[in-house]
C-alpha positions, 0 to 999 in steps of 0.5 A: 480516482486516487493514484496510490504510490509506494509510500502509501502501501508502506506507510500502510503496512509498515508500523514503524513509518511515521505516517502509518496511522494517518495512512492506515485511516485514509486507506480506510476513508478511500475504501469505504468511499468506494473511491478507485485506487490507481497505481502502476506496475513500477510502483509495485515493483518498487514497493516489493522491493521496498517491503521485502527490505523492512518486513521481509516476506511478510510484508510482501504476502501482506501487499499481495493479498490485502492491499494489491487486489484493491488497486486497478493497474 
């Protein structure tokens, strides 16, 4: 089990943080592992917050639809 905090959702969507592609590859890793991703209802609220800031609603559909379904809550 892997507990997922707002950074790595960000650094994940956003191109422009320094960790992108090292997020973008262990998201990958996780995944194909089938390892179960954890995280919490605070830390979507503020990675919504956060995303809606930087990329807008964009970044906020993104989370939503790509990333938010693969984690348990």
């Amino acid at each position: 089990m892997t507990f997922v905090d707002s950074s790595a959702f960000i650094a994940q969507l956003d191109q422009d943080e320094a960790n992108h592609r090292d997020a973008k590859r262990l998201w990958n890793v996780l995944l194909d592992s089938n390892e179960e991703l954890l995280s919490t209802n605070y830390v979507v609220v503020e990675t919504y917050a956060v995303l809606q800031r930087k990329l807008g609603m964009d970044g906020v559909v993104a989370f939503s639809t790509n990333l938010l379904p693969l984690v348990e809550l």
